[in-house]
C-alpha positions as CSV (number, residue, x, y, z in Angstrom):
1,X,4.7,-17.9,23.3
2,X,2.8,-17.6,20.4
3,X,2.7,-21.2,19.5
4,X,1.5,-21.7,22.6
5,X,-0.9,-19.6,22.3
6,X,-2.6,-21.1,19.6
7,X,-3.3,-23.8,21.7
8,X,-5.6,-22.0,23.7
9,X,-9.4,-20.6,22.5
10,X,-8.9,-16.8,21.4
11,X,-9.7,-13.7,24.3
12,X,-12.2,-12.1,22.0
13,X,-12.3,-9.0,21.4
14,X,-11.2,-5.4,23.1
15,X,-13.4,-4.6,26.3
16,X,-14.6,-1.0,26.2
17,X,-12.8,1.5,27.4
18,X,-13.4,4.1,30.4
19,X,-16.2,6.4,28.7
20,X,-13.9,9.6,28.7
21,X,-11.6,7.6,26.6
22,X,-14.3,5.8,24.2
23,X,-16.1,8.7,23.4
24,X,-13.2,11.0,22.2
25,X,-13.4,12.2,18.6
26,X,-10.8,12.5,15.8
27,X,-9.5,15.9,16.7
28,X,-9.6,15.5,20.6
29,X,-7.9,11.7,20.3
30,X,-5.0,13.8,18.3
31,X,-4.6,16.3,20.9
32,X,-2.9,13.9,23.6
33,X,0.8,14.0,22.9
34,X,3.0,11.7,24.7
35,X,5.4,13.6,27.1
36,X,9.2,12.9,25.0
37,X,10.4,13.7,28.4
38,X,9.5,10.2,29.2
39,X,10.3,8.3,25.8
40,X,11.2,5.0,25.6
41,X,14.8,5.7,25.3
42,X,15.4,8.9,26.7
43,X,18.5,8.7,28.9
44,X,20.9,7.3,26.6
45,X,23.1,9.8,25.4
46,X,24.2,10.6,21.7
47,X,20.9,8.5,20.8
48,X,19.9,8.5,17.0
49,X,16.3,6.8,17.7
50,X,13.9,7.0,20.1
51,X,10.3,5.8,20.8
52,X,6.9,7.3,21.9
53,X,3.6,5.2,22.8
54,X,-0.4,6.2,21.3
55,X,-2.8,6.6,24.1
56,X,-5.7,4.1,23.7
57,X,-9.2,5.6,23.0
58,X,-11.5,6.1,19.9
59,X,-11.6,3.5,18.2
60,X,-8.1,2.0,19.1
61,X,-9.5,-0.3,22.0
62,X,-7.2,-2.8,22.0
63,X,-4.5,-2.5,25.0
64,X,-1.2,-3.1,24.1
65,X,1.7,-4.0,26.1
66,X,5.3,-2.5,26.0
67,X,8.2,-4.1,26.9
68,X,11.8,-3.3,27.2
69,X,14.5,-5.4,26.9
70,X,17.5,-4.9,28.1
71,X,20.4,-6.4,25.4
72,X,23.1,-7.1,27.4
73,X,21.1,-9.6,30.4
74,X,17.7,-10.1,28.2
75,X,15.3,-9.3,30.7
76,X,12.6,-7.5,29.9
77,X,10.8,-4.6,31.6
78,X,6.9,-3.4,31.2
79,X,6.0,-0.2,30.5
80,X,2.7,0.8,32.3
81,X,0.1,2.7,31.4
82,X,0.7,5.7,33.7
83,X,-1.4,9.4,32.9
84,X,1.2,11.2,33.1
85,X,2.9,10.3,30.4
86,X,1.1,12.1,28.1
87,X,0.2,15.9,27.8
88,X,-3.7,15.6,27.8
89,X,-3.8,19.8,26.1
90,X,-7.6,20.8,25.2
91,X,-8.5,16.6,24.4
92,X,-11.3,17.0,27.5
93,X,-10.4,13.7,29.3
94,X,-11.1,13.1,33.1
95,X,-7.9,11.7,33.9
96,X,-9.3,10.7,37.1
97,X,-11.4,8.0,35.2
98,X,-7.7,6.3,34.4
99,X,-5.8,6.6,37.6
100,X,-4.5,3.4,38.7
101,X,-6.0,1.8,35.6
102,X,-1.7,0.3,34.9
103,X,-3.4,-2.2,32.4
104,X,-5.0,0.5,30.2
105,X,-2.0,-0.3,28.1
106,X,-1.0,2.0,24.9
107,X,-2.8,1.6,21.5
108,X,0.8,1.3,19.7
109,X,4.3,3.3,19.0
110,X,5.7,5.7,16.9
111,X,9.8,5.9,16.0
112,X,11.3,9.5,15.9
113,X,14.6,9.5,14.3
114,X,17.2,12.7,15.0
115,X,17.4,15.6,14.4
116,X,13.8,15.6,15.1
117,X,13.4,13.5,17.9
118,X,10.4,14.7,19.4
119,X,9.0,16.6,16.5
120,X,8.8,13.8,13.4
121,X,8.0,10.6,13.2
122,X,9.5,8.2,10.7
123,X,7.6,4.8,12.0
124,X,4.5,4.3,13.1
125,X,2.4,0.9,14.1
126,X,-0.7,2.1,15.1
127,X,-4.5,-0.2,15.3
128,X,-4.8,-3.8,14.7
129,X,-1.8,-4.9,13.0
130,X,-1.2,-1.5,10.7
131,X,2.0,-0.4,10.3
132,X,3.8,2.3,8.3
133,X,6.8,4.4,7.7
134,X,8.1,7.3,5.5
135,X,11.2,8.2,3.5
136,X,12.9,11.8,3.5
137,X,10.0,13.8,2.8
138,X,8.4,12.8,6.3
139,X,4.9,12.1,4.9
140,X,3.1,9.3,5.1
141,X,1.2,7.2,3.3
142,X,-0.1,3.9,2.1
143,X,0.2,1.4,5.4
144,X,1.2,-2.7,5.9
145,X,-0.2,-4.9,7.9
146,X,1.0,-7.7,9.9
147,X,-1.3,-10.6,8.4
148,X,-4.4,-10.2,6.4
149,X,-7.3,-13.1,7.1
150,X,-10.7,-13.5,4.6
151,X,-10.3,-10.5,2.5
152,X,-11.9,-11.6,-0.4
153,X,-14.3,-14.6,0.6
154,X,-18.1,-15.1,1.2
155,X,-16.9,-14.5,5.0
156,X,-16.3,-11.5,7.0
157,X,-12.6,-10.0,7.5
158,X,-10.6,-10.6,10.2
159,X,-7.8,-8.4,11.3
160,X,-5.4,-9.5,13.8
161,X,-4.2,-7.1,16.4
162,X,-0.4,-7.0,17.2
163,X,-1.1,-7.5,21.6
164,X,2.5,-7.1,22.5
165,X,6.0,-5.3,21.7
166,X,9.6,-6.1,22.8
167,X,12.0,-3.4,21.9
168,X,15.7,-4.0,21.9
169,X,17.4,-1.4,23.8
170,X,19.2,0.8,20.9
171,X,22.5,1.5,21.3
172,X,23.9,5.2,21.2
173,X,24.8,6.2,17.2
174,X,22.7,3.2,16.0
175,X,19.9,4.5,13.0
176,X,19.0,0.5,13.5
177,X,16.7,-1.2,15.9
178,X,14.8,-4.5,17.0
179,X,11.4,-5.0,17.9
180,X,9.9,-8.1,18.4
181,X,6.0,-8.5,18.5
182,X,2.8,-10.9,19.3
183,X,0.3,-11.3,17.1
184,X,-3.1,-12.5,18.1
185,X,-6.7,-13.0,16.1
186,X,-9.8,-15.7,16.2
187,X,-8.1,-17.9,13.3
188,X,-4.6,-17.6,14.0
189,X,-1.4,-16.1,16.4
190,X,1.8,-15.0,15.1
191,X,5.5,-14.6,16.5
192,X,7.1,-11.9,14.6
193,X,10.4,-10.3,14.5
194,X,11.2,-6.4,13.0
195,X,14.9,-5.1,12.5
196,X,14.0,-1.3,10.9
197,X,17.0,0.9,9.3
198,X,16.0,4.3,9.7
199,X,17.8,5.3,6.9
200,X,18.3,8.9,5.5
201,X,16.3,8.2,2.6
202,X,13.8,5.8,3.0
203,X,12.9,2.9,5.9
204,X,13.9,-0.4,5.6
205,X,12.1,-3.4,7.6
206,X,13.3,-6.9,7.9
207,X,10.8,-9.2,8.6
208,X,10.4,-12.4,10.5
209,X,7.5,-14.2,11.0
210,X,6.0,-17.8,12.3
211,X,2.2,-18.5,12.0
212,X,0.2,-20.7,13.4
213,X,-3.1,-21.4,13.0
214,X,-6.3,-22.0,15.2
215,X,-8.6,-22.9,12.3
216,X,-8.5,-23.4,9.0
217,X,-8.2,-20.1,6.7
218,X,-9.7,-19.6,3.6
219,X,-8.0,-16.6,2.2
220,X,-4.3,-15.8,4.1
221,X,-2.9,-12.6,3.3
222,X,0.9,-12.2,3.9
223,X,2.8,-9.1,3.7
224,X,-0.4,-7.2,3.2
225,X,-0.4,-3.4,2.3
226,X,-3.1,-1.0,1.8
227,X,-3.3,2.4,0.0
228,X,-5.9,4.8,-1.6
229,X,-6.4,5.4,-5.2
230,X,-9.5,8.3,-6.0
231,X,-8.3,9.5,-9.9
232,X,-5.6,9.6,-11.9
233,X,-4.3,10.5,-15.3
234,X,-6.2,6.7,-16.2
235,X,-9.1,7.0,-14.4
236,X,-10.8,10.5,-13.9
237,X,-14.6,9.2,-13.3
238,X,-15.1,10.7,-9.7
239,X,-12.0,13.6,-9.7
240,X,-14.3,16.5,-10.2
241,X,-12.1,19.0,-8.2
242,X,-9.2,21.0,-8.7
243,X,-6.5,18.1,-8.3
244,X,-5.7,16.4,-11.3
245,X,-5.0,13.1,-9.6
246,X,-5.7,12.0,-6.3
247,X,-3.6,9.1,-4.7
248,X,-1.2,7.7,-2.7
249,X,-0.3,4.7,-5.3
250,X,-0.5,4.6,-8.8
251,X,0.6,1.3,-9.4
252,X,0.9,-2.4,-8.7
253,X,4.3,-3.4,-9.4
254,X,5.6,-7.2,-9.7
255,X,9.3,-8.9,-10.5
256,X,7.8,-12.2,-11.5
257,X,9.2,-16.0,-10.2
258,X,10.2,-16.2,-13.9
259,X,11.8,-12.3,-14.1
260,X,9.2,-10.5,-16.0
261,X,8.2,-7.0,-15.1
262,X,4.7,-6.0,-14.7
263,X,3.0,-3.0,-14.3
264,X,-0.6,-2.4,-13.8
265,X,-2.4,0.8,-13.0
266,X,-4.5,1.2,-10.7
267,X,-8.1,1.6,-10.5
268,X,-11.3,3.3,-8.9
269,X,-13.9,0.8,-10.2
270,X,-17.7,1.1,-9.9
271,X,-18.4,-2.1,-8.7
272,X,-15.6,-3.9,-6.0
273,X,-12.8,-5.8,-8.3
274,X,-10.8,-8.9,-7.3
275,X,-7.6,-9.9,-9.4
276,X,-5.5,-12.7,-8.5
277,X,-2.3,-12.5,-10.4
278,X,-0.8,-16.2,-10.1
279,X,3.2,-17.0,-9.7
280,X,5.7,-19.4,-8.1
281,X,8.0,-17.7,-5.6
282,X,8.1,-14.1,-6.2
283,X,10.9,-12.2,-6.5
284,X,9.4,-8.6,-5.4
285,X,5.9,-6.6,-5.6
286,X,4.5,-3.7,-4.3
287,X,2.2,-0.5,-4.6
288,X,4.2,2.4,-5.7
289,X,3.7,6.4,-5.9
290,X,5.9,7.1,-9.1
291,X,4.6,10.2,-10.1
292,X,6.9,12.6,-7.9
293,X,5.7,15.7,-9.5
294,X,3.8,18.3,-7.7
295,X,1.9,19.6,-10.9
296,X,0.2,16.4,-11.4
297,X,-1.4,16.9,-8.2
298,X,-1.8,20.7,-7.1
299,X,-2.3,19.7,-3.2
300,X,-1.0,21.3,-0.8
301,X,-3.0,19.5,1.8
302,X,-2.5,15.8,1.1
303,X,1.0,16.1,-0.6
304,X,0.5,13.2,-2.8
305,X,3.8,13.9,-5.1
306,X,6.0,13.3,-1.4
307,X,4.0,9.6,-0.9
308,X,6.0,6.7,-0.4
309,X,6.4,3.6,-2.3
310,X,6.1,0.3,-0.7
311,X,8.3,-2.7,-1.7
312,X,8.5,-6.3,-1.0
313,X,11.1,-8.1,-1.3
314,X,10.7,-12.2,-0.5
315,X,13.7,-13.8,1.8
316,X,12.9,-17.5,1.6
317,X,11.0,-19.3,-0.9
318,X,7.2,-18.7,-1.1
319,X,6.2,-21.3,-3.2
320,X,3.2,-21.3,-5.4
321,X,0.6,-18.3,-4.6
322,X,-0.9,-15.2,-6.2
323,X,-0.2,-11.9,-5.5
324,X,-3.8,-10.8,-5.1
325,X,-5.1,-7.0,-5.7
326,X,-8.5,-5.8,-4.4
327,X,-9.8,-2.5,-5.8
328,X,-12.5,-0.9,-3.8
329,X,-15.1,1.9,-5.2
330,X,-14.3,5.1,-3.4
331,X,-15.7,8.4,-3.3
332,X,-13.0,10.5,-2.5
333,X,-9.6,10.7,-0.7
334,X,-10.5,9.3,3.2
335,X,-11.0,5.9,2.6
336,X,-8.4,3.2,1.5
337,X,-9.6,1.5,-0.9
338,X,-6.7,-0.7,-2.7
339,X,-5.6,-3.8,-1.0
340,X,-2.6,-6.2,-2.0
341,X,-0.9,-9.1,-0.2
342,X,0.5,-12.6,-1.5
343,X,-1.6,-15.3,-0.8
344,X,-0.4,-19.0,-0.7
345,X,-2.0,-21.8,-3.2
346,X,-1.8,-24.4,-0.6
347,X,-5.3,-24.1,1.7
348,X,-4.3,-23.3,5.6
349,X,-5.6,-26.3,8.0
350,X,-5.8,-25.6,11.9
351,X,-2.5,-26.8,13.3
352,X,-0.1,-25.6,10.7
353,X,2.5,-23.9,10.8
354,X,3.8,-21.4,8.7
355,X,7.1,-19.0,8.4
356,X,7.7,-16.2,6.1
357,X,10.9,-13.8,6.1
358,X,10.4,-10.3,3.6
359,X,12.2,-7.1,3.3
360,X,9.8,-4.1,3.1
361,X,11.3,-1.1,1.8
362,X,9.7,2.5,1.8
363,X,10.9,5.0,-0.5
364,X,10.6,7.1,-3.2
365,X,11.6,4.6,-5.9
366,X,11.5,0.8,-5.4
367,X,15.0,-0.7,-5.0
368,X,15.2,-2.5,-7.7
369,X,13.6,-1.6,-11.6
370,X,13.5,-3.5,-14.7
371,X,16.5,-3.6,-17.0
372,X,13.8,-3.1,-20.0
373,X,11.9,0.0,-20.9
374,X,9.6,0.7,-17.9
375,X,5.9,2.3,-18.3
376,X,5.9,5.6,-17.1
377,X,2.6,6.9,-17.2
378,X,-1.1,5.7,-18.7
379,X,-4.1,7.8,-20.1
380,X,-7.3,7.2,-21.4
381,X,-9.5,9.5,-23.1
382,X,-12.3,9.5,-25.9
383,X,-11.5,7.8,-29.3
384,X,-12.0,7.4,-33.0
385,X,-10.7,10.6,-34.5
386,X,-6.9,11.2,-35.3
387,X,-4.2,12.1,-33.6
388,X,-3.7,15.9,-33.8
389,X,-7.4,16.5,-34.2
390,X,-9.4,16.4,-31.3
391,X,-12.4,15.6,-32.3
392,X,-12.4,17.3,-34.8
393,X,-15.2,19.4,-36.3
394,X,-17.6,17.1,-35.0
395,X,-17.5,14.0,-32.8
396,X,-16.8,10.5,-34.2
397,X,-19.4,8.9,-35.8
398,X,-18.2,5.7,-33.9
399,X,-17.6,5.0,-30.1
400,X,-14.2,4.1,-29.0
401,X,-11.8,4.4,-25.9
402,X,-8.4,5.8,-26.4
403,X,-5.4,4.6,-24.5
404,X,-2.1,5.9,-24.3
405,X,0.7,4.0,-22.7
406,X,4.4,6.3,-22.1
407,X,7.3,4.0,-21.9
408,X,10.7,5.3,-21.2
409,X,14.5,3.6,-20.6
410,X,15.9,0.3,-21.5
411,X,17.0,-0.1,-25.1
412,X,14.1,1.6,-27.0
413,X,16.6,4.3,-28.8
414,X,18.6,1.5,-30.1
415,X,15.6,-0.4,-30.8
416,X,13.5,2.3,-32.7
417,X,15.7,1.9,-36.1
418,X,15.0,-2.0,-35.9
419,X,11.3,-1.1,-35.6
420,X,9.5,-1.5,-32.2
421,X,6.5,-3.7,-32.0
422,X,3.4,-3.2,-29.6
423,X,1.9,-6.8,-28.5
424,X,-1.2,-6.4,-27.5
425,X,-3.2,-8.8,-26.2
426,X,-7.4,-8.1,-25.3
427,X,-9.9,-10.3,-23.4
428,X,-12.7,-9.0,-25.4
429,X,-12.9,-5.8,-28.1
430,X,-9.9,-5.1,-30.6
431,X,-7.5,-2.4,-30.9
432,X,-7.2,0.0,-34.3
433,X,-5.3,2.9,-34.8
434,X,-1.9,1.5,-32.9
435,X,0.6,4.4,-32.9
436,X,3.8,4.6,-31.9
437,X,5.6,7.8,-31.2
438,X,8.6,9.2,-29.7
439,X,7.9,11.7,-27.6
440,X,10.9,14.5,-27.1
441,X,10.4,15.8,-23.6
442,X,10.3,12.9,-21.5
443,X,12.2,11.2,-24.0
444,X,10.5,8.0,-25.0
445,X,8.0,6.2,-26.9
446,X,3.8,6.4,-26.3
447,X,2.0,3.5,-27.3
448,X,-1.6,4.5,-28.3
449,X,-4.2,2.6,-29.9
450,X,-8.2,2.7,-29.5
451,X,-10.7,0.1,-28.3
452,X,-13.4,-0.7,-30.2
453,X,-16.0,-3.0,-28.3
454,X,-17.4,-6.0,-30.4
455,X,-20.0,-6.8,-28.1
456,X,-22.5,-5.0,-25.7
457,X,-21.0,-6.8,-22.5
458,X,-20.0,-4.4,-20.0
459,X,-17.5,-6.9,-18.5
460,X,-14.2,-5.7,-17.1
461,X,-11.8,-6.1,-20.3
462,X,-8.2,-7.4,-19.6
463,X,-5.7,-5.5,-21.5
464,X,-2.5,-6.6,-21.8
465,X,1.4,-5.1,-23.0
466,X,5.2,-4.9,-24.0
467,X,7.1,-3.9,-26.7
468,X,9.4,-6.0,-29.2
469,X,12.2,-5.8,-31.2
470,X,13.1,-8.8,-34.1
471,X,11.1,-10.9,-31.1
472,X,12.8,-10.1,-28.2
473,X,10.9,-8.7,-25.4
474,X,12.3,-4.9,-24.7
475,X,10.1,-3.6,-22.0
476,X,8.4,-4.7,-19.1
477,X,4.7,-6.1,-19.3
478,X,1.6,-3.7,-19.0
479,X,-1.7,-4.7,-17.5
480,X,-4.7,-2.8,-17.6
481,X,-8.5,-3.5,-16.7
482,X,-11.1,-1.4,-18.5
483,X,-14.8,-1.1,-17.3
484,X,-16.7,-0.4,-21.0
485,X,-20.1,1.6,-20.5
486,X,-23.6,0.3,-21.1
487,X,-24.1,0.0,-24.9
488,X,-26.7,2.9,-24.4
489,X,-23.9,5.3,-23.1
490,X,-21.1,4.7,-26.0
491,X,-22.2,7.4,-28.2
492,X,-20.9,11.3,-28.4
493,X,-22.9,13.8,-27.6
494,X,-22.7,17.5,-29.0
495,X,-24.2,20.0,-26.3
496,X,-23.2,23.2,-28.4
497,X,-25.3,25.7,-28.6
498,X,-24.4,27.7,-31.2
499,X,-27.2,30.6,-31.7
């Protein structure tokens, strides 16, 4: 079907919607509930899964169609748009507007998993081709996307728009179920298959999918996820509230084609940043919400120490490519604003074909870690004075950026006697006062050192990472970009005013 498709010029896109439907705002579009008295799956007994459709409206336009299929003969059913399966409450729609309108279609599906069959969702796909899921603590977070088209480039985005679903008939006791899907955009359609676990403790989707393109691509984004990073313990330049970090990622995470670990931080830069980290068949990346403790947040709202981590996990070989990490300026928490996918080195010409198999895995922690000594948390902070006294009786007479880099596990205990050894390596600038202590309550090591600028560029500086011991690499790899101030603002100033 889909290759077919291809074949044919692209519909365009969504046509409007009947006005009570377009016009609806956040709060009112949230109000319609569908009825669980007609889910998808609602008469088979001792049933562990079961599935609810979105109403279309606001800005979810484009109509989606539902189908059944029945496992043992194949066929598949359509599931119409009818207004009655959904509980309108105070949303203030004239459901006259949509009677007999049976191709309204639904905007998408959410997954409710027991106990809490009608009451909490673990699954949702939901707008273009978003999709996203949640481990045991039921709140959601960063999202994937089917494909990702011209992210980066001197074009505009395109976002494909999952237009159809097939759901395998789940069978009574079974936490597992299939769901097959069409994929449709200007440069490109998609065929693509989804087996999701609804495990106890996390959500686990295996993916399937064959591409094929309209037109050439410039920039193809597969296994595409995107998340939100405001502040953190790194980066505190717009977290002026009462929440000392806001996020639901703190990290880019990669298991390299070659096996090294790397972890970068993430960022809130001033100005949009593009980083294209280069490999040859990956063996796993992903944006991950480490930092499970409630403290380090103090919301009660957003619940940012519950977020889940997002993992991928390549099937078949992906060849040459770059995992590829966009970091958007944001002023606060409603926005995502961090982008990453994998994108191919070999150009996409109308006509070809592509297939890609991945395992995503949300959950707390990614399922797999680095053997080494892993980076646990990073912190920067004013420089130039010693350790111990902060600042002192007066500021430094000379600028300089403090970083300090927590790494815990692997063999660091065993390597301490030997003598550990920071590497670090800078684009630009050079780091002085390189401490290394061990640090008793989380039991590890904190790398610190200061940067010292040695020009006035204010060009992003590439930092980079690991320990050694007697030349053997014993943790994984950090990366770090730093945006230096103007040369006018890299001074101290003393605002005391003491009589």
């Amino acid at each position: 079907m889909a290759q077919a498709l291809a074949k044919k010029p692209w519909g365009g896109a969504p046509g409007p919607l009947p006005d009570t439907l377009a016009n609806l705002t956040p709060q009112a579009y949230n109000s319609i509930q569908y009825d669980a008295a007609h889910s998808l799956w609602n008469g088979v007994a001792n049933r562990q899964l079961d599935i609810q459709f979105f109403h279309v409206g606001m800005g979810f336009r484009r109509r989606v169609r539902m189908f059944s299929v029945d496992t043992t003969t194949h066929l598949a059913r359509e599931i119409h748009f009818r207004p009655e399966l959904f509980k309108y409450n105070d949303a203030g729609v004239d459901t006259t507007q949509l009677e007999g309108q049976s191709d309204l279609g639904f905007a998408g599906f959410r997954v409710f998993k027991a106990p809490e069959l009608a009451r909490r969702d673990v699954v949702s796909f939901l707008g273009a081709s978003y999709f996203r899921a949640v481990d045991d603590t039921y709140q959601y977070g960063l999202s994937a996307r089917g494909l990702a088209i011209d992210t980066y480039t001197d074009g505009q985005e395109e976002f494909p728009d999952f237009t159809a679903f097939w759901f395998d008939t789940a069978k009574p006791g079974d936490t597992t179920f299939t769901v097959y899907a069409l994929l449709d955009s200007a440069s490109v359609t998609g065929a693509y298959k989804f087996v999701i676990h609804c495990e106890k403790s996390q959500v686990i989707m295996d993916v399937e999918n064959h591409l094929y393109a309209r037109k050439d691509i410039k920039q193809l984004g597969i296994a595409p996820m995107t998340s939100m990073f405001s502040c953190g313990n790194n980066e505190r330049r717009v977290c002026d509230t009462i929440h000392p970090q806001i996020h639901d990622s703190d990290r880019l995470a990669m298991w390299r084609g070659n096996g090294e670990w790397i972890c970068r931080p993430l960022n809130n830069p001033q100005k949009l940043q593009f980083n294209a980290y280069m490999d040859d068949n990956p063996k796993g990346f992903g944006l991950l919400q480490l930092d499970r403790d409630f403290s380090h947040y103090q919301d009660v709202m957003g619940w940012y120490n519950k977020r889940p981590s997002l993992w991928v996990e390549p099937r078949n070989k992906w060849g040459k490519g770059a995992v590829s990490l966009m970091e958007i300026p944001t002023t606060g928490e409603t926005l995502d604003n961090v982008v990453c996918f994998w994108q191919p080195e070999k150009a996409i010409k109308a006509g070809d074909t592509l297939a890609f198999n991945y395992r995503l895995y949300w959950s707390a922690q990614p399922p797999v870690q680095s053997p080494l000594a892993r980076v646990m948390a990073t912190r920067t902070g004013m420089g130039g004075f010693p350790e111990g006294w902060a600042p002192g009786e007066h500021y430094p007479d000379k600028w300089a950026r403090r970083f300090a880099i927590d790494f815990v596990g692997g063999d660091l205990k065993a390597a301490a006697p030997k003598g550990i050894e920071p590497v670090i390596t800078l684009s630009s600038g050079e780091a002085k006062q390189i401490e290394i202590l061990y640090v008793e309550p989380f039991d590890g090591y904190r790398i610190q050192f200061d940067w010292y600028p040695t020009s006035d560029s204010t060009a992003p500086v590439d930092m980079r990472m690991f320990l050694r011991c007697q030349g053997e690499a014993i943790s994984e790899t950090w990366l770090y970009q730093y945006f230096p101030p103007a040369p006018d603002k890299r001074r101290y100033v003393d605002d005391r005013i003491m009589r």
